[in-house]
C-alpha positions in Angstrom: 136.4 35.6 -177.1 134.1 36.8 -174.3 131.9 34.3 -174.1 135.3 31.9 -173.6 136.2 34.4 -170.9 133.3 33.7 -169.3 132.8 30.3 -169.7 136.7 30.1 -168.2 135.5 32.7 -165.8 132.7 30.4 -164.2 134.3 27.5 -164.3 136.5 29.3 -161.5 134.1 30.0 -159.8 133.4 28.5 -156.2 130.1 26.0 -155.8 128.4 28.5 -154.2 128.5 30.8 -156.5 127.7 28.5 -159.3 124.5 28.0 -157.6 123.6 31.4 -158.1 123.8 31.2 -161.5 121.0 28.3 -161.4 117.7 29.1 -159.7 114.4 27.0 -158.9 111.3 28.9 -157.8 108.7 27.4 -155.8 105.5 28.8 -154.8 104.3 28.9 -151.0 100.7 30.3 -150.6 98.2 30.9 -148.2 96.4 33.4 -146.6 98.7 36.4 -145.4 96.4 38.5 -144.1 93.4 38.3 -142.1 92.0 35.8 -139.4 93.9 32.2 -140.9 97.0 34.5 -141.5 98.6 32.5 -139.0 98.3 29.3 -141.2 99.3 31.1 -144.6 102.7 32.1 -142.9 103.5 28.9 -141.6 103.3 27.7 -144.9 105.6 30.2 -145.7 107.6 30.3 -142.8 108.3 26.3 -143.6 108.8 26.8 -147.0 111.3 29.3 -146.3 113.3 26.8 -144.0 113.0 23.7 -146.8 114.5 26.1 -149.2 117.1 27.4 -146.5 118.3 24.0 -145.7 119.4 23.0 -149.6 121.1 26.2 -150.3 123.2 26.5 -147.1 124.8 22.5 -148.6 125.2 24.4 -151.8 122.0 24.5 -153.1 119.7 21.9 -155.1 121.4 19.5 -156.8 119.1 19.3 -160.6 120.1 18.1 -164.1 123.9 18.2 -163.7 124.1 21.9 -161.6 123.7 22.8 -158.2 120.6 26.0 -158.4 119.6 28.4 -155.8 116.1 27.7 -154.5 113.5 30.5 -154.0 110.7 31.0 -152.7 107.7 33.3 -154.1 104.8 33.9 -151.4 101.5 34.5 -152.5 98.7 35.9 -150.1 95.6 33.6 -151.3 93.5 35.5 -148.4 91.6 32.0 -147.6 89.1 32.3 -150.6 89.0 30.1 -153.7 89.3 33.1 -156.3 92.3 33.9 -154.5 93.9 30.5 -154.7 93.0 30.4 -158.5 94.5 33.6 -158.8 97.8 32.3 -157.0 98.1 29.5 -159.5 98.1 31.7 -162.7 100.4 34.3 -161.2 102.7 31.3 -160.3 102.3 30.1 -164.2 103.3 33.7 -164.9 106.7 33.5 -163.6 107.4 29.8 -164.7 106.9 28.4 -161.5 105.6 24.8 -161.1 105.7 23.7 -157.5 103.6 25.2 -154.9 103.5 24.6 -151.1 100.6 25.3 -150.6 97.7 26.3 -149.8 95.7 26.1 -146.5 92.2 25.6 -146.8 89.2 24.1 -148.0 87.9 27.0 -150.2 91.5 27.7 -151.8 91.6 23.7 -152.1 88.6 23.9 -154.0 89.9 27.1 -156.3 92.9 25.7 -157.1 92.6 22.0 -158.3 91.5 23.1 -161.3 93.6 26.2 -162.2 96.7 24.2 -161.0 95.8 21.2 -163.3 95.5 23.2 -166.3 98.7 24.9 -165.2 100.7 22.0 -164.9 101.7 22.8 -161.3 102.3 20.8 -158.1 100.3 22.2 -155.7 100.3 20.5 -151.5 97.3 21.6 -150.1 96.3 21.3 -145.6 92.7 21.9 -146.2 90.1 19.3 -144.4 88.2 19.1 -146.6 86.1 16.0 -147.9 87.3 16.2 -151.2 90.9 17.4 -150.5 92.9 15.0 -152.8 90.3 13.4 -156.2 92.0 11.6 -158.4 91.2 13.1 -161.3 93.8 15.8 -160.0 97.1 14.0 -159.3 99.1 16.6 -159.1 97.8 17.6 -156.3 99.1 16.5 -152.6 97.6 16.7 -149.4 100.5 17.8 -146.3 98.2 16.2 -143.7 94.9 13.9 -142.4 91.4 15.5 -142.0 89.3 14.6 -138.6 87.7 11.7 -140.3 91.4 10.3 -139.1 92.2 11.7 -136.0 88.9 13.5 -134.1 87.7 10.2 -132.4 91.1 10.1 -130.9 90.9 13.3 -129.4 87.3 13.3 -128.4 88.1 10.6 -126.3 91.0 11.7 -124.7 89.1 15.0 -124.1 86.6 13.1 -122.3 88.6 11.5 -119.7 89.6 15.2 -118.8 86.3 16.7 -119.5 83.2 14.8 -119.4 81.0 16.2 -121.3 77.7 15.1 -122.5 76.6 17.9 -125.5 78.6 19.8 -127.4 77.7 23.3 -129.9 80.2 23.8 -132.6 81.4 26.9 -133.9 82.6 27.2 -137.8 82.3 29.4 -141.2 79.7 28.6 -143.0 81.7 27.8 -145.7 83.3 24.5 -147.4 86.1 25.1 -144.8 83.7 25.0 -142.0 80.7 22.6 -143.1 83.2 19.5 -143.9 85.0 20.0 -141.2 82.2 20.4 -138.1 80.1 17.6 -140.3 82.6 15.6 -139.7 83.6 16.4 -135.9 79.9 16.3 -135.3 79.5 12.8 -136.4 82.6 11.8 -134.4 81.3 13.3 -131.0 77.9 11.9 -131.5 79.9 8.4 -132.1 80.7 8.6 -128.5 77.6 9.7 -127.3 77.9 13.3 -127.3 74.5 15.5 -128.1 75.8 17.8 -130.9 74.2 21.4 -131.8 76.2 23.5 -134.9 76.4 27.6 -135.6 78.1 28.8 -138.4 79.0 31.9 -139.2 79.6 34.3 -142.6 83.7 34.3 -142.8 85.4 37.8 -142.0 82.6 38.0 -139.1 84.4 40.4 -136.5 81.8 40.4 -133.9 80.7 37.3 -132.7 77.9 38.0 -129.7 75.0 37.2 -131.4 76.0 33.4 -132.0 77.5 33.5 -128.7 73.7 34.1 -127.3 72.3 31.2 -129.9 74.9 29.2 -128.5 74.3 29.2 -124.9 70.6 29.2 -125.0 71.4 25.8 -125.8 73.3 25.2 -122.9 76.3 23.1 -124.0 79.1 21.4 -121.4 81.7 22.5 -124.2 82.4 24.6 -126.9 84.0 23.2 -130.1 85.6 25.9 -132.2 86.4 23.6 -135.4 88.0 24.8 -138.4 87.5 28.8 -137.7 90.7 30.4 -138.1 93.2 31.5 -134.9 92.1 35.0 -134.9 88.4 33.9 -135.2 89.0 31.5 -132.6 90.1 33.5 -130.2 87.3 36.0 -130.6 84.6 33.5 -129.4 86.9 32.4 -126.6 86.9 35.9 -125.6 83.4 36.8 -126.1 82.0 32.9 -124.6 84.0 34.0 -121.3 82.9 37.7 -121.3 79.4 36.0 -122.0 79.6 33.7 -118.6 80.1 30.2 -120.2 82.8 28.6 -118.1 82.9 25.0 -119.8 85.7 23.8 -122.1 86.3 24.6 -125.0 87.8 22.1 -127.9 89.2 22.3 -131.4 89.0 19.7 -133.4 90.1 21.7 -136.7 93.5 22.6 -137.1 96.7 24.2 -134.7 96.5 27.8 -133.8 97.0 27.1 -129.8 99.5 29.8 -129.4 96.7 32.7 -131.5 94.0 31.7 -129.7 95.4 32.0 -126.4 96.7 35.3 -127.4 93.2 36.7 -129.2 91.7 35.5 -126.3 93.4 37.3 -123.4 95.7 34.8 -122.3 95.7 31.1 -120.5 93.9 32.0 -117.6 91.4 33.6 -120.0 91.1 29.9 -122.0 91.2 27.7 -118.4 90.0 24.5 -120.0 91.2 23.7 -123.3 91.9 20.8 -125.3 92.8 20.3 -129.5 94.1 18.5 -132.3 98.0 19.2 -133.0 98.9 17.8 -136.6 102.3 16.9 -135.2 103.6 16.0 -131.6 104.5 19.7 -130.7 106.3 18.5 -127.2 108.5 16.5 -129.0 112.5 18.2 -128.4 113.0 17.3 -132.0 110.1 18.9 -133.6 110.5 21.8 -130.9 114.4 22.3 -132.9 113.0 22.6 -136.2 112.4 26.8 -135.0 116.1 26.4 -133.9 116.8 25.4 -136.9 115.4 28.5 -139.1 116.7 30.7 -136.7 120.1 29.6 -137.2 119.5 29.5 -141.3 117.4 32.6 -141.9 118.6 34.9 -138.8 115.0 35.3 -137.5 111.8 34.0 -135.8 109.5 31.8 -137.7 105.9 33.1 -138.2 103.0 30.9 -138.0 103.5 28.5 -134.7 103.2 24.8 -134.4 101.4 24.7 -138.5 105.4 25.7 -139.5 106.4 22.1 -138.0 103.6 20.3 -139.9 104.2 21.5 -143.3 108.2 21.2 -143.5 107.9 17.9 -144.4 106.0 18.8 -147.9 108.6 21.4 -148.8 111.8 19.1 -148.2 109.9 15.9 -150.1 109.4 18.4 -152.8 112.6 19.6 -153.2 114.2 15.9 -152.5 111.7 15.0 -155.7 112.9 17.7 -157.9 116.1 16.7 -157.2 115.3 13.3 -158.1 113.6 14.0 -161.1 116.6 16.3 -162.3 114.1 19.1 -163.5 110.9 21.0 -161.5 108.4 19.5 -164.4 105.5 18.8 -162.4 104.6 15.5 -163.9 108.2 13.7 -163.6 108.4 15.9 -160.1 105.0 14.2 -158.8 106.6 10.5 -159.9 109.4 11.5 -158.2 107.5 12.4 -155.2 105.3 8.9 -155.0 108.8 6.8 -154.7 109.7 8.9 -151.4 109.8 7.3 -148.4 107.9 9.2 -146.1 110.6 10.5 -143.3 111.4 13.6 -141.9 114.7 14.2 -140.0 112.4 15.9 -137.3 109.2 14.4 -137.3 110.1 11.0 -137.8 108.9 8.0 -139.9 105.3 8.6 -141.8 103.5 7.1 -144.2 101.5 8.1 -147.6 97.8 7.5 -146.7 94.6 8.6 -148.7 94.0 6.1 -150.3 91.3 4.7 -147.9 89.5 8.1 -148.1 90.3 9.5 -151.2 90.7 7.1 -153.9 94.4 8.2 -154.0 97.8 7.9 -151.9 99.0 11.4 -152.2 98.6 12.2 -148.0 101.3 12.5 -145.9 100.9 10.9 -142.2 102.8 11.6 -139.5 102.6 11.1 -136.2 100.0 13.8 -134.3 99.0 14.9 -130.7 96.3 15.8 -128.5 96.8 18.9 -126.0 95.3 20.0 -123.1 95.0 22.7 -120.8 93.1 22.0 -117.7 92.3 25.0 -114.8 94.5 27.3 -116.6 97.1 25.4 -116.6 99.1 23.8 -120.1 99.5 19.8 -119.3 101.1 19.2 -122.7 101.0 17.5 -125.9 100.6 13.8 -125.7 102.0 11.9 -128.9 99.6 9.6 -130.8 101.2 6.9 -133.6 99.9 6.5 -136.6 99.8 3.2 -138.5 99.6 2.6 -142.2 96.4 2.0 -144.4 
């Protein structure tokens, strides 16, 4: 008799409250805390939002019932053991999808873990091995700078000549791939190329500062090193005398850096790699948009933009797929058209560079600040492999 009460009971029940009687848990993780924090919460922050977006229409539609979607955040802290360690405490709480995480080292940490855990996992790292395909469940939310750092090079140079470069980065797999790469790609246009890297979780950055202008370099190239780190070295390369410009060809972070750094008129001459086109009124309504759904800022700047699109293909797949199994999840997932109500038509790439299509491309853009002063973000196409 009670259980026909109840079963009478919830079939009285409202949709939205049904939905709350179904849940789906995805992971988003990254690191929290520490100098890349920044990119650990956008990948939260964007989560969030995905998740947002398909419980305010009454939550995700999945085998026949409409379930609440949740998000578990995991501080990976930017280190492989941490990744690893994300993947099994997902496992522990039956959660197969993760969004997430950020960079090359927790790329590296947890391909394997992830694999033997049967999860989903979307990784942003640069990293020359980001996607292999003896790990397909593993996605990649966005291009390296083997795609995109001639492009900005060269519209750098027609603000800045410049005619050698030193570049800044951790001496770790997140660095070396990424400033290997970005050295290759300046020397392709001519550019004499010097690199410094550093042990990650370095506070103080002077004594590379002095390695770094002995050489005498027209610009700066901060790479992959995280916001905070970033705007350390800004700092101390100003403090130090340098007055060239200073580039990123590594990642978003603008908004840190300048703020680390002492401000705009602290940066002057500036230019970097956006992974989408940040001036763009529709990308710029995606904070808008959380605001509205979660009653608060988003953390993490521009990154939050770039890695929405991963979160609402994921939970369009599950949907699809009618469960959150990661193998029928990831089918579901390689059928999606890549488009994004905000970002626009993309593409799945990789193949070219990693053996596999699991990449998402989207349109990007290159920024520049000249004298102090913010010229924008100009959009650059993409076009499939």
């Amino acid at each position: 008799m009670k259980l026909a009460l109840f079963v009478a009971g919830a079939l009285a029940l409202p949709a939205a409250a049904l939905a709350q009687s179904c849940e789906v848990k995805i992971g988003a993780m990254g690191p929290m805390s520490g100098g890349a924090a920044q990119w650990g919460l956008a990948m939260l922050s964007a989560t969030e939002l995905a998740a947002a977006e398909v419980n305010a229409q009454g939550g995700l539609k999945m085998g026949g019932k409409s379930c609440k979607v949740t998000v578990v955040p995991y501080d990976s802290k930017y280190t492989a053991d941490g990744a690893a360690a994300g993947s099994n405490a997902f496992a522990a709480q039956d959660i197969h999808v993760i969004i997430g995480p950020v960079g090359s080292p927790e790329a590296t940490g947890i391909k394997p873990v992830a694999a033997r855990n049967e999860q989903i996992a979307w990784n942003a790292a640069y990293a020359k091995n980001a996607l292999e395909t003896k790990y397909p469940l593993m996605f990649h939310i966005a291009p390296g700078p083997a795609a995109w750092a001639d492009t900005v090079i060269k519209r750098a140079m027609k603000v800045f000549p410049m005619k050698s470069v030193a570049i800044i980065a951790p001496n770790d797999q997140g660095g070396t791939d990424i400033a290997t790469v970005d050295a290759a790609a300046y020397k392709a246009n001519g550019v004499q190329t010097t690199e410094e890297y550093y042990q990650r979780g370095t506070t103080n950055f002077a004594p590379i500062v002095t390695r770094v202008l002995a050489t005498n370099p027209d610009v700066v190239d901060t790479a992959s090193s995280p916001p905070g780190d970033a705007g350390v070295i800004v700092k101390q390369l100003r403090l130090a005398g340098f007055k060239g410009p200073i580039g990123r060809l590594g990642g978003p972070g603008t908004d840190e850096i300048i703020r680390v750094s002492g401000g705009i008129d602290v940066l002057q001459n500036f230019y970097w790699f956006e992974t989408v086109p940040t001036d763009d009124p529709k990308v710029k309504a995606i904070d808008d948009q959380y605001r509205k759904l979660l009653g608060k800022d988003p953390v993490g700047g521009t990154s939050v933009w770039a890695d929405l699109p991963a979160a609402r293909l994921t939970l369009k797949a599950i949907a699809a797929a009618g469960t959150d199994e990661a193998q029928k999840v990831a089918a579901a997932l390689r059928a999606l058209p890549v488009d994004d109500p905000n970002l626009g038509k993309g593409y799945w790439g990789g193949k070219k560079q990693f053996g596999i299509a699991q990449e998402l491309q989207f349109p990007f853009g290159v920024g520049i600040i000249k004298d102090g002063k913010n010229l924008g973000v100009e959009r650059q196409e993409v076009t499939p492999e």
